[in-house]
N, C-alpha and C positions, 0 to 999 in steps of 0.2 A: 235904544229906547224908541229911537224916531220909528225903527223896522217893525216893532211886535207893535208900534202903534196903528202903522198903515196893515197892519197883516189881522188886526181886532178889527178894524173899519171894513174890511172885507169879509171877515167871517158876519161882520153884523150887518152885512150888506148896505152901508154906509156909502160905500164905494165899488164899483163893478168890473172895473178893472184894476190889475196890479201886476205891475212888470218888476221880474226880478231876479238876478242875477245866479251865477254859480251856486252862493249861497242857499239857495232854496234845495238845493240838493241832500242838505241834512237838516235836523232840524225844524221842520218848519209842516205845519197841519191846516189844511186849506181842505179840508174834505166836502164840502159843496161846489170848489170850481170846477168849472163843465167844462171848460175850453183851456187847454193849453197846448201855447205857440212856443216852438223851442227854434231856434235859429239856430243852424247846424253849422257843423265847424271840425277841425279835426282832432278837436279835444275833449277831453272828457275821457271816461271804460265807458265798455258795455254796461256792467254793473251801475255806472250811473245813471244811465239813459233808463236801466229799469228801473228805479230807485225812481228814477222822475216820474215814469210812466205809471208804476204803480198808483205813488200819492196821486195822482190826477183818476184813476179809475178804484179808487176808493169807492162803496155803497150809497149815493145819496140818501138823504135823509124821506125825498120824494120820491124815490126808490125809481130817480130816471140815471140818466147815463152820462157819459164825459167824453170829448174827443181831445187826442192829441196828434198837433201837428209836427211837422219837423219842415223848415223853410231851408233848401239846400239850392247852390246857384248850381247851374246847371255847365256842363264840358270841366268840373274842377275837380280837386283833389278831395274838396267835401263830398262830392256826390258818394265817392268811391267810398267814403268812411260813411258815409251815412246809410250804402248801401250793405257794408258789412254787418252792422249796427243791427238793419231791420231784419238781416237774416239771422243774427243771434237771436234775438226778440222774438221771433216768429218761434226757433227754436228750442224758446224757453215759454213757451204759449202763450206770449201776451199778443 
């Protein structure tokens, strides 16, 4: 109850930021967030990463746009999955 509370306060722009876990992976409709930060790791499909990326590049309502990042440390085993990751993506035209 606490989540779709903090997830209404954001749709009603109550609140401007909202951090949130795996969870946000299903489930969950945020179609005006403009920014999202994903902190990269060696978890997770491809298919989730698109799944994310999509709900963030939903239609705004102001008909502007959305960026997503991915925070990956760099000389590490993330980089290398992250860098798989943005070649599936590319090749799935997002």
């Amino acid at each position: 109850k606490e989540r779709e509370r903090l997830y209404q306060a954001f749709r009603d722009k109550e609140i401007q930021v909202l951090v949130v876990s795996k969870v946000a992976n299903f489930s969950i409709d945020l179609p005006e967030a403009a920014v999202a930060i994903q902190v990269s790791g060696p978890f997770g499909s491809r298919q989730e990463e698109a799944q994310r990326l999509g709900r963030g590049l939903r239609p705004k309502a102001d008909g502007g746009g959305a960026r997503f990042y991915t925070v990956v440390s760099r000389d590490t085993v993330d980089q290398e999955f992250a860098a798989h990751r943005q070649r599936f993506l590319a090749e799935q035209g997002y």
